[in-house]
C-alpha positions in Angstrom: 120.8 -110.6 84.7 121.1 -109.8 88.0 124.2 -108.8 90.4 126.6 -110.9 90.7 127.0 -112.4 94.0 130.4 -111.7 95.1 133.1 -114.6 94.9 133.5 -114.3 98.8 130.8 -115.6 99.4 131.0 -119.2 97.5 133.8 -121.6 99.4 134.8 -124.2 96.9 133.2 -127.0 98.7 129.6 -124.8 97.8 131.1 -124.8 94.3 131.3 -128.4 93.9 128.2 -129.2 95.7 126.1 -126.5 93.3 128.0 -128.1 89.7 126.8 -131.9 91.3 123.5 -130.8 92.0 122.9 -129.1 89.0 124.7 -131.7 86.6 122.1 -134.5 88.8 119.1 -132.4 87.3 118.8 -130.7 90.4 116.4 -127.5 89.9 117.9 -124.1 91.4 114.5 -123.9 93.0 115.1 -127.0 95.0 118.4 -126.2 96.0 117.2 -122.7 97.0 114.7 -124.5 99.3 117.7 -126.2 100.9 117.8 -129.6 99.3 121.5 -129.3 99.0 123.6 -128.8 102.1 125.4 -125.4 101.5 127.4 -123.8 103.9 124.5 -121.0 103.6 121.6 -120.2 102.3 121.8 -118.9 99.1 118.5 -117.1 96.9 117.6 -118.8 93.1 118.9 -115.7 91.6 122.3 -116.3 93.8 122.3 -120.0 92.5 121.9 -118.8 89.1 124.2 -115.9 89.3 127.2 -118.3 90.4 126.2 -120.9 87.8 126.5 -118.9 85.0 129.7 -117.1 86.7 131.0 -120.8 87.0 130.0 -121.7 83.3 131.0 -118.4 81.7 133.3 -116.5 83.3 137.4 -117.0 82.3 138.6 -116.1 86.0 136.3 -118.4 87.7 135.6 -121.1 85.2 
């Protein structure tokens, strides 16, 4: 896997609006192309970086 992308970069409101999108059956490729309005624009391997980080890891989850 890739680096992580650091947790200053995601504000909660990206956090919820990544989880809905991705719940929805939203591809990270799609929301890469800006389907989803983040407060930036984030890569596929960003998206799938803070997914996992979101599903996996204890201090973020």
């Amino acid at each position: 896997m890739g680096t992580i992308t650091p947790v200053t970069q995601w504000i909660p409101e990206d956090d919820v609006l990544l989880k809905n999108a991705v719940e929805a059956g939203a591809s990270l490729e799609c929301l890469a192309r800006g389907e989803v309005p983040f407060s930036r624009r984030f890569s596929v391997q960003e998206l799938r970086d803070r997914w996992h980080s979101l599903l996996y890891n204890p201090k973020i989850s």
